[in-house]
C-alpha distance (Angstrom), angle and dihedral (degrees) to the residues before:
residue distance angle dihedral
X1 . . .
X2 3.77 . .
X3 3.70 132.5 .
X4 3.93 125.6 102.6
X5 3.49 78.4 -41.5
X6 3.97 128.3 24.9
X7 3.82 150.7 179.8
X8 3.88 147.3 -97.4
X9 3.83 139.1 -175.7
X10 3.85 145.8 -135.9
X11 3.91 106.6 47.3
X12 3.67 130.0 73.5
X13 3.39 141.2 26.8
X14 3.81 130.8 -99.3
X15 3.79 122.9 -175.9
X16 3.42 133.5 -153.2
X17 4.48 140.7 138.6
X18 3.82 110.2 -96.9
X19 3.72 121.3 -94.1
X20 3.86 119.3 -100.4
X21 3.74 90.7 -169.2
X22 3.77 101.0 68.4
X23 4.30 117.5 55.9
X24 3.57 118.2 -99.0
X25 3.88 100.4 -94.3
X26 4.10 86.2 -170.5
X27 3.48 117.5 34.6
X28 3.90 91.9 -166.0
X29 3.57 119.0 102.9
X30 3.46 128.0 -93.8
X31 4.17 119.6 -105.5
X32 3.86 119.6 -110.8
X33 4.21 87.9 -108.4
X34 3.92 86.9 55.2
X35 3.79 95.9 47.8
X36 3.75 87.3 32.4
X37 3.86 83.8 53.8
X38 3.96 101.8 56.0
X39 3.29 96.2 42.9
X40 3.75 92.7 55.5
X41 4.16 93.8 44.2
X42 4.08 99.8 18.6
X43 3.65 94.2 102.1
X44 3.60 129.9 37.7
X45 3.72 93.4 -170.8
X46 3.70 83.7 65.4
X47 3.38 96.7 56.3
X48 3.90 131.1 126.6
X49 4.23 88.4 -133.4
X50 3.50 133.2 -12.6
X51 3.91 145.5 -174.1
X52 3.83 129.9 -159.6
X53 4.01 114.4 -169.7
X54 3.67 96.0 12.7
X55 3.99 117.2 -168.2
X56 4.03 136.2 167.8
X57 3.57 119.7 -112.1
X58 3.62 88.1 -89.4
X59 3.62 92.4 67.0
X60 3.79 97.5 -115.9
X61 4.06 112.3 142.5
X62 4.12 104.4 -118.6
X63 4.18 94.7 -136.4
X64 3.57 111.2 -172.1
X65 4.05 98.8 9.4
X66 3.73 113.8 -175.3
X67 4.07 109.8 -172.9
X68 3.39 132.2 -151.5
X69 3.79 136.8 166.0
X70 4.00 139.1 -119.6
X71 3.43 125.9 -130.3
X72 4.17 90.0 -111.9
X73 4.00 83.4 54.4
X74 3.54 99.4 -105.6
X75 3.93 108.8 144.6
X76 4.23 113.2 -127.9
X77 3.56 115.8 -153.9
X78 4.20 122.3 -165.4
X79 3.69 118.4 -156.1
X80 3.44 154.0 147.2
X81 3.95 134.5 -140.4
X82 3.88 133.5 174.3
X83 3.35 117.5 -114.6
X84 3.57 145.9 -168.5
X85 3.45 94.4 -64.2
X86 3.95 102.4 58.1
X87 3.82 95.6 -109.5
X88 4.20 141.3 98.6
X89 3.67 116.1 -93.5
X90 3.74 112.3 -172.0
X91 4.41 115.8 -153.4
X92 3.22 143.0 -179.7
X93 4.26 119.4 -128.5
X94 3.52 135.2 -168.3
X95 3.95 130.0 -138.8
X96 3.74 146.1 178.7
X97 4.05 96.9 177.3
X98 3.87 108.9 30.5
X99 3.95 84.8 -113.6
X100 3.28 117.0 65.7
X101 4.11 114.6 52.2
X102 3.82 125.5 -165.9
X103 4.16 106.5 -161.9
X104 3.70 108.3 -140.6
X105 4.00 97.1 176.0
X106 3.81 147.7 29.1
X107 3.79 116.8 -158.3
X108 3.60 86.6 -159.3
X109 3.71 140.6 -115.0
X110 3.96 126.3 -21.5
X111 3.80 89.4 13.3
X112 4.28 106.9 117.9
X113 3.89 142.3 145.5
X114 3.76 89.4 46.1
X115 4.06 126.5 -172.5
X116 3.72 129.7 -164.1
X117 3.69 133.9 -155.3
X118 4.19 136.6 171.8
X119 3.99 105.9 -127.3
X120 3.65 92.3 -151.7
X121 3.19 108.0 -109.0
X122 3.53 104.5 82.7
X123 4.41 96.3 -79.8
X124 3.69 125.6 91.2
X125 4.16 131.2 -129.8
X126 3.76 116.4 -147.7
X127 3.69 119.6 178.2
X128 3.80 124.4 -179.3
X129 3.89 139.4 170.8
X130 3.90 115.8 -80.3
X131 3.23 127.1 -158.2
X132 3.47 152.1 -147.0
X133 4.15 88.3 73.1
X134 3.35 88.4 13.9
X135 3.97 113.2 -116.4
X136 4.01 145.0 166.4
X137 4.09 103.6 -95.3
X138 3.83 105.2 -175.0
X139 4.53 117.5 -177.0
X140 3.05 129.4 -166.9
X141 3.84 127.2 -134.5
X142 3.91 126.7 -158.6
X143 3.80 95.1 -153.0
X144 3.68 143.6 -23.5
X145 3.18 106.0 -81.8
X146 4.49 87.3 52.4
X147 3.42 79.7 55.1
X148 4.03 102.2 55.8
X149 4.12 84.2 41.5
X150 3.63 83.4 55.0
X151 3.95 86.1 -131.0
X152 3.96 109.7 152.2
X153 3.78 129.3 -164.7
X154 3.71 105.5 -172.7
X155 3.79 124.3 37.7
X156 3.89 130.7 177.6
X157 4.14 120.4 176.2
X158 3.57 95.7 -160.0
X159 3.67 115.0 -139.2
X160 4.27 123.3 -121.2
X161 3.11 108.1 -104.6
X162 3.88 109.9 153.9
X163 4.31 96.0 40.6
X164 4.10 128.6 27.9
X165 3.95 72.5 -148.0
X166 3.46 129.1 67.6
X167 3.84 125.8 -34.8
X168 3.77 115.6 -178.9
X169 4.14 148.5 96.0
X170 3.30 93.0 115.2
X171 4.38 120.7 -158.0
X172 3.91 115.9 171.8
X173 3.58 113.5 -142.8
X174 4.09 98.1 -175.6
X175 3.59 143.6 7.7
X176 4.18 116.5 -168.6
X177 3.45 127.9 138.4
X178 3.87 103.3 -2.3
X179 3.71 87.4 -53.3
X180 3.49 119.6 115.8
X181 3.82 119.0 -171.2
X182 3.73 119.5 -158.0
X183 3.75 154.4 167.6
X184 3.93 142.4 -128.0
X185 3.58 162.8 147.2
X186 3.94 126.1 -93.7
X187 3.48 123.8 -172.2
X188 3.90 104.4 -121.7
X189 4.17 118.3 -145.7
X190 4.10 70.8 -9.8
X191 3.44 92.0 -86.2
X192 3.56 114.9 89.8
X193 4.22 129.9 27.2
X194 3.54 113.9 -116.3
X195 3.90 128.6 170.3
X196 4.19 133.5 -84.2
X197 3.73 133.3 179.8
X198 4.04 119.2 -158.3
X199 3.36 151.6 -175.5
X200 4.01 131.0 -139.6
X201 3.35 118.0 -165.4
X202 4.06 123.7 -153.5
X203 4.06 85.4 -28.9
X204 4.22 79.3 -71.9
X205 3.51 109.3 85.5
X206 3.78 133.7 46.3
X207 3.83 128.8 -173.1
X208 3.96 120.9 174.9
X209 3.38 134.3 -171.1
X210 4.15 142.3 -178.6
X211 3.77 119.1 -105.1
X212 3.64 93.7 -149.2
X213 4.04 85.9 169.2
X214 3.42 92.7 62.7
X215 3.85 100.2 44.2
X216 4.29 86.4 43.8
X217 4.23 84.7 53.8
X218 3.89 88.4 55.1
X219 3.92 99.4 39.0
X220 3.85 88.4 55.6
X221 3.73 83.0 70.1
X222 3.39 94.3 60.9
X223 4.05 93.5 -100.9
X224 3.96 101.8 159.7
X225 3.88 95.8 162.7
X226 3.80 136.2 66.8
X227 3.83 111.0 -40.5
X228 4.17 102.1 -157.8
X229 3.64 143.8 136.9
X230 4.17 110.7 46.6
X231 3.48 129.5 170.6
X232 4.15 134.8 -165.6
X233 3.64 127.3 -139.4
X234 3.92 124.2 175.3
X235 4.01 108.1 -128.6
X236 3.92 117.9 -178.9
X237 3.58 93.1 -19.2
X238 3.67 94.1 -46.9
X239 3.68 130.9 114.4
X240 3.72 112.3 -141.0
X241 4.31 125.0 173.1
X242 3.72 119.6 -136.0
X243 3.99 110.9 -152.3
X244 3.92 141.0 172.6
X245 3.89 109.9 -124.8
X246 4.02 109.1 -166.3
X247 4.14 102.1 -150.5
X248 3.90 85.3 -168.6
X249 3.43 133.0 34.2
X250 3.36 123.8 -120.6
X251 3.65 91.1 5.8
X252 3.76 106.9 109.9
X253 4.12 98.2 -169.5
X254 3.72 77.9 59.3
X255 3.97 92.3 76.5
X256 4.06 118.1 115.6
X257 3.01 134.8 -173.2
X258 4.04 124.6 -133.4
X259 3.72 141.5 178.9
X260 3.69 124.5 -138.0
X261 3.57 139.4 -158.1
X262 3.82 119.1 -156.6
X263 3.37 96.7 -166.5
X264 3.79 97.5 61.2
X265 4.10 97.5 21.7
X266 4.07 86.4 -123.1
X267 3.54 129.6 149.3
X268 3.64 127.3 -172.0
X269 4.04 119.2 -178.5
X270 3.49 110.2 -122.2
X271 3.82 121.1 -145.4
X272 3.33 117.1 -153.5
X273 3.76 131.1 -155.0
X274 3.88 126.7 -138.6
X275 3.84 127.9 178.3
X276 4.09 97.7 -112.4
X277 4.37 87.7 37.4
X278 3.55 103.2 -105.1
X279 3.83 107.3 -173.7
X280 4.46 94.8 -169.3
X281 3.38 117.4 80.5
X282 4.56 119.4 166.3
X283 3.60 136.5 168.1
X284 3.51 94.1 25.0
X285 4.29 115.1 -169.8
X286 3.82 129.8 164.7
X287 3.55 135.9 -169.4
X288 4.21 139.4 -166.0
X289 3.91 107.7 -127.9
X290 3.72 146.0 143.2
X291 3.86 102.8 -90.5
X292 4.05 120.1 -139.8
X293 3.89 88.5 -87.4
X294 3.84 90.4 61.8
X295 4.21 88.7 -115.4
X296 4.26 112.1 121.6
X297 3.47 111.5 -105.5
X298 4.07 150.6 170.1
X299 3.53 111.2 -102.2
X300 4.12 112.6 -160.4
X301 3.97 128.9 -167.5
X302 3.68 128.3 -170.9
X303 3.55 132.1 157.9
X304 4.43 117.7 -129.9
X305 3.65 104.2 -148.0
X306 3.81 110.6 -146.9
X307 4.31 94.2 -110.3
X308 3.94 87.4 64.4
X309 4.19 112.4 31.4
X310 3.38 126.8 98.3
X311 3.41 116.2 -120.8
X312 4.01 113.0 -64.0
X313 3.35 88.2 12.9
X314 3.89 107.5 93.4
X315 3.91 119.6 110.9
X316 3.67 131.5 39.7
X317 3.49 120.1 -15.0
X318 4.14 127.7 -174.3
X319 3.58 127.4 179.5
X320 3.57 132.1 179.2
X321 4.10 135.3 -151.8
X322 3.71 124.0 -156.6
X323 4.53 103.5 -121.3
């Protein structure tokens, strides 16, 4: 989704009960990691710990935060804000409770919708949306501490290859090998966002593709605008996609959120449910971690754009369920 703040796709995991107010556009049921899903992340009133509005310490709004966790425990957040000067900056943020956020780096300006992965062997890949002509940037980070200096030593700009347009919203699915697997928005006819999948190959090589199966799975719900940020998360041995649907363009309390499984190509709107009632939920990500407390947990992320939050709760929210 894009405004001030907008969303991605294939990463996380966002929870919520199925709508009764749009018509069943599958009539199959749902798996057990779907219905597991919502009713670990349907209601954030529920919730082990939450956050509405979350900031760092510097006061800079964390739009489209996607959270993942060190090996010493220390939660990482990736985010972007807009600043003084008009424009995305993408940084990185450390945590202990899932509240309070200390940013250690800015990737600089025109980076946004940013995504963070380990590659296994002890490094880190980030990629983010770049702009001007809007492209996938993915770095590559030899360890932790490279990565809170912001120091990178491998760096691809990968090329458009699917829209003259925009290209971008970036969510990495796997790293293994020097291959790092990843997802995205294109703008089709450059009109309208519609889902990729891609591979980059030993930060040299780039092929991209459409996911037609994934945009089809949305449309059946009657999604008409931008379909953008998406996120996976693997629940019960199942990989499922979170991703924002827009059923109107332009219209930004129009943003859904949905939850996909590739293996059966269904989609189920998810609605989720907030203290105030907030009814617009984007650039949805979730994550498995060990919560504050020490117990597992889900970890969810979605942003509340100002046309659909109920008072106080605009921004960034996460919440978290104990597994």
């Amino acid at each position: 989704m894009r405004s001030l703040l907008r969303p991605r796709l294939l990463g996380a995991l966002l929870l919520v009960t199925v709508t009764t107010a749009l018509p069943r556009a599958d009539p199959a049921p749902a798996s057990a990691a779907m219905t597991r899903l919502a009713s670990l992340a349907g209601d954030v009133r529920d919730a082990d710990g939450h956050a509405y509005g979350v900031r760092d310490d510097s006061g800079r709004t964390m739009d489209t935060a996607e959270i993942t966790q060190a090996p010493d425990g220390t939660y990482l957040a990736v985010y972007h804000s807009t600043l003084a000067d008009g424009r995305f900056h993408s940084a990185l943020a450390t945590s202990t409770d899932l509240r309070t956020w200390t940013r250690r780096h800015d990737f600089g300006a025109g980076t946004s919708q940013p995504t963070l992965a380990p590659d296994g062997a002890g490094g880190y890949v980030l990629a983010y949306e770049k702009d001007p002509d809007n492209h996938i940037a993915v770095r590559g980070y030899a360890d932790l501490g490279a990565l809170l200096a912001g120091h990178a030593d491998r760096a691809y700009d990968a090329p458009r290859t699917l829209s003259p347009c925009a290209e971008g919203t970036p969510d990495i699915t796997a790293v293994r090998n020097g291959t790092v697997a990843l997802t995205g928005h294109y703008r089709a006819d450059c009109d309208t966002d519609r889902q990729l999948r891609a591979v980059l190959t030993d930060f040299t090589t780039w092929h991209a593709e459409p996911d037609q199966r994934l945009d089809r799975a949305l449309e059946a719900w009657g999604t008409s605008g931008n379909i953008g940020d998406r996120s996976t998360v693997q629940l019960a041995g199942t990989r499922l996609v979170l991703i924002e649907g827009q059923r109107w363009r332009e219209d930004f309390g129009s943003w859904r959120t949905y939850a996909y499984d590739p293996v059966t190509g269904r989609a189920d709107p998810l609605t989720v449910r907030t203290h105030g009632g907030s009814r617009a939920f984007a650039n949805p990500s979730a994550t498995l971690l060990t919560d504050p407390d020490g117990h597992p947990a889900l970890l969810v992320s979605l942003f509340l754009p100002s046309e659909g939050a109920a008072p106080g709760e605009t921004g960034q929210l996460l919440y978290w369920r104990e597994l």
